[in-house]
C-alpha positions, 0 to 999 in steps of 0.5 A: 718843744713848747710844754702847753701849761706855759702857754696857758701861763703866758694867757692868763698872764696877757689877760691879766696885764691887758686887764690892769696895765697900759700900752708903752714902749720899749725902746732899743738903742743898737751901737753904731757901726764899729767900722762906718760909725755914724749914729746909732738906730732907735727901735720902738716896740709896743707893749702892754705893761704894768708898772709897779713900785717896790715893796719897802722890804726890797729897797735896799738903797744899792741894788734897788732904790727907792725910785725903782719900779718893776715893770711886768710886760706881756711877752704876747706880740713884743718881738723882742726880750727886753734887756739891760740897755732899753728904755721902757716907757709908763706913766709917760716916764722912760725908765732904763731897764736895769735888771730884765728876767725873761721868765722862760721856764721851758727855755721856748716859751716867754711867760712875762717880762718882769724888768727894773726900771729906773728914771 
């Protein structure tokens, strides 16, 4: 069951993307199919997301660069959770989604996405 303070969480944090951010995309990749083969399919998903760079004090030059972003996106109206593997677009940039933290506190409610983005 849904706890109603991470509904209000994932309101304000919407509100406060919508208000700072930008549209984009996040982009999924699915395999092909294993048996018929062929090309694998590209999804396109809307999203409003802020895009920020690392604090010096993060960068250590092994799990972050200093080329890194960390992307915020508004679980509101993104079917899909971002995850290693998708391709997040900001700034007219696609970065490729290499650590993803749903921030699912409840285990129901997704309150924002907050993803490692690399060029």
């Amino acid at each position: 069951m849904s706890n109603p303070i991470f509904a209000r969480l994932q309101a304000t944090a919407q509100r406060l993307i919508a208000k700072y951010g930008q549209k984009g995309t996040v982009k999924r990749i699915t395999p092909p199919d294993p048996v018929l083969g062929g090309d694998g399919t590209e999804t396109s998903y809307p999203a409003t997301l802020v895009p920020m760079t690392y604090d010096a004090k993060y960068i250590d030059g092994t799990t972050i660069k200093s080329g890194d972003i960390q992307i915020y996106i508004s679980a509101i109206g993104l079917p899909i959770m971002p995850t290693v593997g998708d391709i997040v677009s900001a700034n007219g940039t696609e970065y490729h989604v290499l650590n993803s933290d749903p921030n699912v506190y409840d285990g129901v409610t997704a309150v924002v996405h907050i993803v490692q983005g690399r060029q």
